[in-house]
Backbone as XML, in Angstrom:
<?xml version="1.0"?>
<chain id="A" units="angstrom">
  <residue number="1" name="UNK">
    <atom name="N" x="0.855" y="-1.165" z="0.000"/>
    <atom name="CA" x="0.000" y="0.000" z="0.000"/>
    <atom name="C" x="0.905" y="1.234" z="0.000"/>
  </residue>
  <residue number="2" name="UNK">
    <atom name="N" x="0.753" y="1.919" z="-0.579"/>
    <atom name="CA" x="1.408" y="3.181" z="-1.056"/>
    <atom name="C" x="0.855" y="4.469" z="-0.209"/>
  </residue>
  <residue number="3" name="UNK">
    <atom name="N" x="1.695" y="5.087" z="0.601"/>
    <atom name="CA" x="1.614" y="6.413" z="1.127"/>
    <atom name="C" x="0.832" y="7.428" z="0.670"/>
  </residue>
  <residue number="4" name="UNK">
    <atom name="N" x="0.355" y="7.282" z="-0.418"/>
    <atom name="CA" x="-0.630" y="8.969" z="-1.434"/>
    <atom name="C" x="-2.029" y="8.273" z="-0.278"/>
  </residue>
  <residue number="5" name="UNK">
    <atom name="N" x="-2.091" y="6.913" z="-0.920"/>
    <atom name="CA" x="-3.535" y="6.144" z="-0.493"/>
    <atom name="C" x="-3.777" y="6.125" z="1.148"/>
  </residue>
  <residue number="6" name="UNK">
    <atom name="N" x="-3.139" y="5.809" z="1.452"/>
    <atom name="CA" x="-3.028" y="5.762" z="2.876"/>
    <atom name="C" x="-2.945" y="7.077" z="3.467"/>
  </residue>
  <residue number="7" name="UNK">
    <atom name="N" x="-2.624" y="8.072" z="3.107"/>
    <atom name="CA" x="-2.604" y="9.272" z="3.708"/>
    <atom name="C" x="-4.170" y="10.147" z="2.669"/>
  </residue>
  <residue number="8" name="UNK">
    <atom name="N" x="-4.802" y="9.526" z="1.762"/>
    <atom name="CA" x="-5.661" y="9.878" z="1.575"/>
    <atom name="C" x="-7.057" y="9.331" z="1.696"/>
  </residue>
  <residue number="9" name="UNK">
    <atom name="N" x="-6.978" y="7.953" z="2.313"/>
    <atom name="CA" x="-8.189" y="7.768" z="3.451"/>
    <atom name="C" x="-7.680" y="7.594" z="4.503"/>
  </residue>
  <residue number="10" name="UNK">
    <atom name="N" x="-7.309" y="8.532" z="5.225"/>
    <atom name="CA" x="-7.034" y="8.534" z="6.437"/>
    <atom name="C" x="-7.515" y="10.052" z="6.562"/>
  </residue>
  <residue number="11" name="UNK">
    <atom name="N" x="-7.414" y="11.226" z="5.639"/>
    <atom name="CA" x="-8.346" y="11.906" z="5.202"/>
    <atom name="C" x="-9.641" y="11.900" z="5.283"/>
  </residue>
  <residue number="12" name="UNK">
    <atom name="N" x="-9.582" y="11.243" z="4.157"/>
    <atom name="CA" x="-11.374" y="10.996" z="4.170"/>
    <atom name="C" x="-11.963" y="10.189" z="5.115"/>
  </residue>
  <residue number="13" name="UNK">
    <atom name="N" x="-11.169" y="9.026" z="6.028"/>
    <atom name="CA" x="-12.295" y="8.739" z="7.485"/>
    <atom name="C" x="-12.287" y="10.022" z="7.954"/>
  </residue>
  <residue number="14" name="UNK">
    <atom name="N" x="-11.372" y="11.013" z="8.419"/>
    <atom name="CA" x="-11.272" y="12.193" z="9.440"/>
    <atom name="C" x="-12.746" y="13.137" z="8.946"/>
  </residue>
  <residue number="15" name="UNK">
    <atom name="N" x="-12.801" y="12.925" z="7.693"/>
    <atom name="CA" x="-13.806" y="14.170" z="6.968"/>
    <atom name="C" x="-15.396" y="13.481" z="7.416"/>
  </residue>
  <residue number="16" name="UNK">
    <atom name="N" x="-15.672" y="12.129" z="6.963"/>
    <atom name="CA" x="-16.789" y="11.350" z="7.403"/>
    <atom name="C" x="-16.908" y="11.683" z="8.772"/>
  </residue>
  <residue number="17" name="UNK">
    <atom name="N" x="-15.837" y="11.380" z="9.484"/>
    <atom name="CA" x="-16.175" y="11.387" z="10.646"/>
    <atom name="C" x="-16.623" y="12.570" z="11.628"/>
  </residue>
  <residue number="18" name="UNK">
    <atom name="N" x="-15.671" y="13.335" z="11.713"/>
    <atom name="CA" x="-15.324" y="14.959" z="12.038"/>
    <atom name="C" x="-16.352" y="15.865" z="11.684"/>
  </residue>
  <residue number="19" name="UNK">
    <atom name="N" x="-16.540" y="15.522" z="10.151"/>
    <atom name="CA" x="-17.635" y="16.932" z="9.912"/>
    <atom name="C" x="-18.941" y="16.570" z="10.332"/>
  </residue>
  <residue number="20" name="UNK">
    <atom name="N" x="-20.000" y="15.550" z="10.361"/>
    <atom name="CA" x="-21.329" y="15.432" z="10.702"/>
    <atom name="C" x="-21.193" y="15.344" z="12.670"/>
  </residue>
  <residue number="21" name="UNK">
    <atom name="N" x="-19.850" y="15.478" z="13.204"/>
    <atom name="CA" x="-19.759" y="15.680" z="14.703"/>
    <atom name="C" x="-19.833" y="17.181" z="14.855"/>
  </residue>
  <residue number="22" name="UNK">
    <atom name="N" x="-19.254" y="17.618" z="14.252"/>
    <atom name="CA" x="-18.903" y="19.221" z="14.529"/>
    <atom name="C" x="-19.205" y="20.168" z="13.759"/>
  </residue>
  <residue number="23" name="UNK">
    <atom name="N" x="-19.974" y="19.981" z="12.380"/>
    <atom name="CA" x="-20.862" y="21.098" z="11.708"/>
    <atom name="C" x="-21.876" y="21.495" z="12.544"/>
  </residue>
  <residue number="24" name="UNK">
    <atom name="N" x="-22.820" y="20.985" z="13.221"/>
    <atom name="CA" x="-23.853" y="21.341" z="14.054"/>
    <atom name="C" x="-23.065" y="22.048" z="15.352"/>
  </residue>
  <residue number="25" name="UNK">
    <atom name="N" x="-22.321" y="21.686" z="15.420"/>
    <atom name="CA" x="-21.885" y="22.767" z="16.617"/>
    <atom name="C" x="-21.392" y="23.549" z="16.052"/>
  </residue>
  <residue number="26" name="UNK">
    <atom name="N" x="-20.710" y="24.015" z="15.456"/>
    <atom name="CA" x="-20.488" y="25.364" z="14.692"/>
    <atom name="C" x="-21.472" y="26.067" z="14.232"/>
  </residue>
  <residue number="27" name="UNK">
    <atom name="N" x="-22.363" y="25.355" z="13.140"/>
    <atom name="CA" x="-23.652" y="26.040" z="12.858"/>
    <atom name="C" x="-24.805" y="26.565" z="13.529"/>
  </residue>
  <residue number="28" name="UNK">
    <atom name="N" x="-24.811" y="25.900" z="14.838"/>
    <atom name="CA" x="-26.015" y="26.243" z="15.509"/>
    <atom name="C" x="-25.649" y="27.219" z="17.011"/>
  </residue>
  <residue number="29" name="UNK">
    <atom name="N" x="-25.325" y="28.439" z="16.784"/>
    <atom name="CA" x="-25.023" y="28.868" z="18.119"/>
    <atom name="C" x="-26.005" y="28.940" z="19.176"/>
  </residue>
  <residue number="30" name="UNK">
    <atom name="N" x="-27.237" y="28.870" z="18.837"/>
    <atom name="CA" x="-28.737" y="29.659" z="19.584"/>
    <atom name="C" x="-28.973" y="28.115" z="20.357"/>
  </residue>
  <residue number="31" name="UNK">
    <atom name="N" x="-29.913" y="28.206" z="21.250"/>
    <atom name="CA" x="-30.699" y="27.315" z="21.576"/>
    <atom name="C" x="-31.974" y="26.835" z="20.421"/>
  </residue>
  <residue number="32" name="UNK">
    <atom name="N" x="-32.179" y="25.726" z="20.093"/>
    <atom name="CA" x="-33.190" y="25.196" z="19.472"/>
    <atom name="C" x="-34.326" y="25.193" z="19.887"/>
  </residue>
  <residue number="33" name="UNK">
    <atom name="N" x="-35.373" y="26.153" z="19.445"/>
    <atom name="CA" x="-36.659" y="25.942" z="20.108"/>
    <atom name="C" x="-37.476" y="24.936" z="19.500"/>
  </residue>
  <residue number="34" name="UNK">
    <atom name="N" x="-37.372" y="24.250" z="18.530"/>
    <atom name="CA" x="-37.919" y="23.834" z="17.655"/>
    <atom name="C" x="-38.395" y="22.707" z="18.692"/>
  </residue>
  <residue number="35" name="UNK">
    <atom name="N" x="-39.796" y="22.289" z="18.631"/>
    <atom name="CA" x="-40.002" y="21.321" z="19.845"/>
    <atom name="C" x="-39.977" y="19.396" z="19.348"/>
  </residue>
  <residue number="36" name="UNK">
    <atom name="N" x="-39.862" y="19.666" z="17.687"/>
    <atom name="CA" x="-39.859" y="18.133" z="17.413"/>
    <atom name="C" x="-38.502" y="18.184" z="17.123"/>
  </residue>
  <residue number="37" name="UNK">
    <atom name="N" x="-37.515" y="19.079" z="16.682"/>
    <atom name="CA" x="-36.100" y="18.946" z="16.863"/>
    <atom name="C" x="-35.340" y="18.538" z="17.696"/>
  </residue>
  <residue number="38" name="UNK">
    <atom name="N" x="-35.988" y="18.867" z="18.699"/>
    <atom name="CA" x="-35.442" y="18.847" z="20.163"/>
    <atom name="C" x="-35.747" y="17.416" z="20.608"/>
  </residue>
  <residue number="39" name="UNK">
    <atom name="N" x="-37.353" y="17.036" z="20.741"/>
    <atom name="CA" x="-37.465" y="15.440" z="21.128"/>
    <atom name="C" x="-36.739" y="14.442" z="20.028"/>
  </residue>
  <residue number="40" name="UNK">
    <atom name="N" x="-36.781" y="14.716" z="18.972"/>
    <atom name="CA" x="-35.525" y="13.885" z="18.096"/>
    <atom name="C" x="-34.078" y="13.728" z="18.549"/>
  </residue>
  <residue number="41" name="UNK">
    <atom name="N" x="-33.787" y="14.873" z="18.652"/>
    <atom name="CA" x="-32.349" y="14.780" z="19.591"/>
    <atom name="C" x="-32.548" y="14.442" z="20.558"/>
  </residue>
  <residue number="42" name="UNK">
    <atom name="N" x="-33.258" y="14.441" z="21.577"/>
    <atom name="CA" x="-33.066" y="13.662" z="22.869"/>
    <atom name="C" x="-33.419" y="11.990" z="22.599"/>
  </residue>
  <residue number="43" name="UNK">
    <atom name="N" x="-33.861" y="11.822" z="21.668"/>
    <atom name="CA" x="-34.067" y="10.229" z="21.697"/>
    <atom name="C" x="-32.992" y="9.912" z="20.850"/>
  </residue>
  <residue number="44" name="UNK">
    <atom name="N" x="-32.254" y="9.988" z="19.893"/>
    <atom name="CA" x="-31.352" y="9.370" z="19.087"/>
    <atom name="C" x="-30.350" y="8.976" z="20.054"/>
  </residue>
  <residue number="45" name="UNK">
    <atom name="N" x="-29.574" y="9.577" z="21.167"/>
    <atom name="CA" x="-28.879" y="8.450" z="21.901"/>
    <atom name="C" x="-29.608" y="6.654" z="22.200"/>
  </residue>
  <residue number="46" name="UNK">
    <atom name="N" x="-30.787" y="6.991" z="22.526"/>
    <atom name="CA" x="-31.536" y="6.233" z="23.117"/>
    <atom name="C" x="-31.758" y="5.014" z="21.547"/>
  </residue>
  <residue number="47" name="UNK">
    <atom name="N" x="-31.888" y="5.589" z="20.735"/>
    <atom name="CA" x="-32.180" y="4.664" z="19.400"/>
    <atom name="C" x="-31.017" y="4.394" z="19.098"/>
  </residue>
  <residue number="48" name="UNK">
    <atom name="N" x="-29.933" y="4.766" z="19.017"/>
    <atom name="CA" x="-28.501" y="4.281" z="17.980"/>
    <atom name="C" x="-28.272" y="3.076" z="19.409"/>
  </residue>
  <residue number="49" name="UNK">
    <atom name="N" x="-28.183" y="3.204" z="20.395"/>
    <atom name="CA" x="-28.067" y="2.175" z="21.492"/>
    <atom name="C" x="-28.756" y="0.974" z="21.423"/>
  </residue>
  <residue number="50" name="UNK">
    <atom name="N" x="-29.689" y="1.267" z="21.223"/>
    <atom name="CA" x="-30.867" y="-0.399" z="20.651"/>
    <atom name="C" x="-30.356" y="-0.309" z="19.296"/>
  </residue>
  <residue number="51" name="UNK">
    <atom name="N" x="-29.852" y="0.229" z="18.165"/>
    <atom name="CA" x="-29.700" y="-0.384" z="16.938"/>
    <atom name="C" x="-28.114" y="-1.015" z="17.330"/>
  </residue>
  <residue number="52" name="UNK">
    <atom name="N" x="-27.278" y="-0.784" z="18.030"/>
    <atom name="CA" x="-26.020" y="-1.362" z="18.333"/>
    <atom name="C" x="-26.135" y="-2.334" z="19.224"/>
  </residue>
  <residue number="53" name="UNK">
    <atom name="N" x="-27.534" y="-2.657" z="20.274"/>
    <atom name="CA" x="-27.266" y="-3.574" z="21.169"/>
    <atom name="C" x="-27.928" y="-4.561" z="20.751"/>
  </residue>
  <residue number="54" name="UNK">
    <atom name="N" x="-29.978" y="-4.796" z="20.068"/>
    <atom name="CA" x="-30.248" y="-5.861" z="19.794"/>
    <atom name="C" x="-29.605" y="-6.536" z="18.757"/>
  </residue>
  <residue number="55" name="UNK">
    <atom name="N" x="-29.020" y="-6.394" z="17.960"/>
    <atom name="CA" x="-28.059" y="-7.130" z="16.871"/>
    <atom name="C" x="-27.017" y="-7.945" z="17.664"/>
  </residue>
  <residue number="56" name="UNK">
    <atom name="N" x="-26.210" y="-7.275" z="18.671"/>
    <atom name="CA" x="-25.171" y="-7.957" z="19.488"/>
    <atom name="C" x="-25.711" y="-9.340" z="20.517"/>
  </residue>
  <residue number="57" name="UNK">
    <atom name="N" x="-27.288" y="-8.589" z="20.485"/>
    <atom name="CA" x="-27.534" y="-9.979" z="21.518"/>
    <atom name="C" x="-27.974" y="-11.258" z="20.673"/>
  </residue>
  <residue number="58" name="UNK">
    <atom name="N" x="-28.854" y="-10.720" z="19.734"/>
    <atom name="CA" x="-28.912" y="-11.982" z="19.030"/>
    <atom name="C" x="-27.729" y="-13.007" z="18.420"/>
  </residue>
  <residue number="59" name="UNK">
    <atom name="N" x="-26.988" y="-12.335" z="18.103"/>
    <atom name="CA" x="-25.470" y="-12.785" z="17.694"/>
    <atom name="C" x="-24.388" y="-13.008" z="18.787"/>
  </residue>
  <residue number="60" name="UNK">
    <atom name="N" x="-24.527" y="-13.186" z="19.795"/>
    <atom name="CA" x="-23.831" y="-13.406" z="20.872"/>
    <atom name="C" x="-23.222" y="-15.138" z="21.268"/>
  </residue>
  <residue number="61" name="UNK">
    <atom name="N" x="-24.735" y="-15.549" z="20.881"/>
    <atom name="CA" x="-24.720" y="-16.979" z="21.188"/>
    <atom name="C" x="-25.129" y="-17.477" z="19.872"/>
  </residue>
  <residue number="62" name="UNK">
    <atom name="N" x="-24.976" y="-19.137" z="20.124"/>
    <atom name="CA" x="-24.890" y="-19.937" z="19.027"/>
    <atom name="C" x="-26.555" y="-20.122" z="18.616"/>
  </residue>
  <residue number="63" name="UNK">
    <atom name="N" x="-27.245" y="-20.187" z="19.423"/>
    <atom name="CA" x="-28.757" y="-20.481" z="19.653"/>
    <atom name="C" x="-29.664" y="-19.631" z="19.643"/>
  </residue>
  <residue number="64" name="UNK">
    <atom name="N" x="-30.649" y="-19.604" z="19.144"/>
    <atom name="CA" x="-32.029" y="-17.995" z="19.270"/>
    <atom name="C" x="-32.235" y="-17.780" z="20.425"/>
  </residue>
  <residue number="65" name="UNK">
    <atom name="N" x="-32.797" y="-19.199" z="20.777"/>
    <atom name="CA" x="-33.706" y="-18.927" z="21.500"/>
    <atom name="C" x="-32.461" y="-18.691" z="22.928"/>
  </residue>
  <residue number="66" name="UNK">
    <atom name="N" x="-31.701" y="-19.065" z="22.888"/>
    <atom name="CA" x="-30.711" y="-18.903" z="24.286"/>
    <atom name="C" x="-30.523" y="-17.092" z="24.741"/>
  </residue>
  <residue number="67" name="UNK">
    <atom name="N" x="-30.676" y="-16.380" z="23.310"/>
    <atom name="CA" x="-30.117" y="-15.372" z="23.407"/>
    <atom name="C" x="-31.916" y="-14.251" z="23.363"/>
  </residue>
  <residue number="68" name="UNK">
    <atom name="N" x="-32.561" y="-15.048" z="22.551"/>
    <atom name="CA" x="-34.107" y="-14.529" z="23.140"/>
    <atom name="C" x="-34.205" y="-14.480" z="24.540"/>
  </residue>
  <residue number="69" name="UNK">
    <atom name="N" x="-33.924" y="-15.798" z="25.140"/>
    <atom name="CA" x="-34.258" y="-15.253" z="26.850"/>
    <atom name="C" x="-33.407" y="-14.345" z="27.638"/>
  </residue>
  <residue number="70" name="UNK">
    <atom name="N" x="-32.039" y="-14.690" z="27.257"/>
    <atom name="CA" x="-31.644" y="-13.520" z="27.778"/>
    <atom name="C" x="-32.065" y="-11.751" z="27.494"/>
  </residue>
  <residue number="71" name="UNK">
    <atom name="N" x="-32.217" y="-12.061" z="26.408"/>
    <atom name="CA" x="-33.188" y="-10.534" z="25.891"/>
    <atom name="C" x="-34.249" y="-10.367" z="26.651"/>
  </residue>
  <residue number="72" name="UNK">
    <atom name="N" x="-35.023" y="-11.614" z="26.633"/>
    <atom name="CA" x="-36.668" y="-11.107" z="27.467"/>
    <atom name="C" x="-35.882" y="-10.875" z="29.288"/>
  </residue>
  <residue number="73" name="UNK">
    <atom name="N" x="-35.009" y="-11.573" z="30.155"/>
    <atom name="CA" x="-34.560" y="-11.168" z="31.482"/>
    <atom name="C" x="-34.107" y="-9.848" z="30.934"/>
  </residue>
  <residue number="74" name="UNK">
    <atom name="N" x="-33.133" y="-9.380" z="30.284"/>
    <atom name="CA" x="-32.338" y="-8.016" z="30.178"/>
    <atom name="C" x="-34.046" y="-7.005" z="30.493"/>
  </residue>
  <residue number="75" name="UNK">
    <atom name="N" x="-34.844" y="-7.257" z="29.506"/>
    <atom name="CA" x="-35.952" y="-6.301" z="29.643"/>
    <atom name="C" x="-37.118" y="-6.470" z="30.808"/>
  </residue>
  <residue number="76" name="UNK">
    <atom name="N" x="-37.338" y="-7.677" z="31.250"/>
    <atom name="CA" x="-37.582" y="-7.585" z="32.789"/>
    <atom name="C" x="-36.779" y="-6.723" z="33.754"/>
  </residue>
  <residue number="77" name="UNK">
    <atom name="N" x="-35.950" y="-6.908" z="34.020"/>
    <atom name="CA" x="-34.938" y="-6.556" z="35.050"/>
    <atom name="C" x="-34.694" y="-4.783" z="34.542"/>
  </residue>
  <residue number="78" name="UNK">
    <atom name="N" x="-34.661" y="-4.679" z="33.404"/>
    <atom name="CA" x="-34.923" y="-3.171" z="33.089"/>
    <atom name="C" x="-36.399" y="-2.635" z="33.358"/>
  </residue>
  <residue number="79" name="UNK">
    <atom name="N" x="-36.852" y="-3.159" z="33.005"/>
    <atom name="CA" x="-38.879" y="-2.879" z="33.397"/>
    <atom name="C" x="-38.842" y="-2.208" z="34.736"/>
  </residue>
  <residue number="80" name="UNK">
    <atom name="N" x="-38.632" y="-3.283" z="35.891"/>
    <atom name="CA" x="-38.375" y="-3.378" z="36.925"/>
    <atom name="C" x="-37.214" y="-2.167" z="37.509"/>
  </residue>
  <residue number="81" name="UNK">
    <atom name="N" x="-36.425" y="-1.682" z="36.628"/>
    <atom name="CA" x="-35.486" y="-0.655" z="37.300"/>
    <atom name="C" x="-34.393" y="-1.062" z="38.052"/>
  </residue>
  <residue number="82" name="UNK">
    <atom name="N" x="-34.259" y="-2.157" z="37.442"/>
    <atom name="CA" x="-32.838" y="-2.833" z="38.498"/>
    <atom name="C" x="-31.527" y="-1.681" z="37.972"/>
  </residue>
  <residue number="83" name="UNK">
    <atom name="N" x="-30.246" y="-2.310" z="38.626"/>
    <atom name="CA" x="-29.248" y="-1.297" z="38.118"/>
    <atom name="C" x="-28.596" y="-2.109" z="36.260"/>
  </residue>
  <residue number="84" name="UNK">
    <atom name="N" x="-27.787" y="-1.512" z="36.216"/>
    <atom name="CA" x="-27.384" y="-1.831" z="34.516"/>
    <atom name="C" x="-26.669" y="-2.706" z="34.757"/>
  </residue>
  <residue number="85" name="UNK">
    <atom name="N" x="-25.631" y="-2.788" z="35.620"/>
    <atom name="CA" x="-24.920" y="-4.001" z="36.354"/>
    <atom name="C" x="-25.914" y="-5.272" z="36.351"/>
  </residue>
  <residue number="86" name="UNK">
    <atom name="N" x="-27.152" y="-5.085" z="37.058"/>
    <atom name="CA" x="-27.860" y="-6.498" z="37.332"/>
    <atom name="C" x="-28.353" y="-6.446" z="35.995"/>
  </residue>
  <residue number="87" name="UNK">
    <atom name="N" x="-28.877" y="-5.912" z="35.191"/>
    <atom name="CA" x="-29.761" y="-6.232" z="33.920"/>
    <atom name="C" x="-28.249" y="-6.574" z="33.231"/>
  </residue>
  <residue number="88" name="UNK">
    <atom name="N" x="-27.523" y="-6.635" z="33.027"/>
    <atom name="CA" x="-26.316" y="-6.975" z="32.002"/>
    <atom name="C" x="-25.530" y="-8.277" z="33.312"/>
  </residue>
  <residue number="89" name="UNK">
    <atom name="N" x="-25.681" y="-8.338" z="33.855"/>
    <atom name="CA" x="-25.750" y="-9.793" z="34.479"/>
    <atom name="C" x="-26.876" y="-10.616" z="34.256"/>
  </residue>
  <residue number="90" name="UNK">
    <atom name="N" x="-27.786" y="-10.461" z="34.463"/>
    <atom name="CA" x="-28.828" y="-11.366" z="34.177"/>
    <atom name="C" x="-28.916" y="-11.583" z="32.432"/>
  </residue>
</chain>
């Protein structure tokens, strides 16, 4: 692999990455009143977390259904309000 290439996606991850983190903070100095802007942003932590975690559980184990029950305890024990410690133990 040749140095032009390598020093030119290493570039372009920085640009993918970097600019959709930090254009909105540059662009937006004000507070957002916008009230469905706002509940969108407060839930997208909450959604990119379930699109990164139910995939991991199903794929964890060799078996569905092994990794179904652990899914259905994880969401009991969350229901319930246990700590993240006990729901990721159980």
């Amino acid at each position: 692999m040749n140095e032009g290439y390598l020093l030119t996606a290493i570039i372009a991850m920085t640009a993918v990455t970097w600019l959709p983190r930090m254009l909105p903070l540059m662009l937006v100095r004000r507070r957002i009143e916008n009230v469905f802007i706002r509940s969108f942003l407060y839930y997208v932590p909450y959604a990119v977390l379930a699109a990164m975690t139910i995939p991991a559980i199903f794929f964890a184990t060799s078996s569905i259904w092994s990794a179904l029950a652990g899914l259905v305890v994880a969401l009991v024990l969350g229901w319930y309000r246990r700590s993240l410690l006990t729901v990721a133990l159980g």
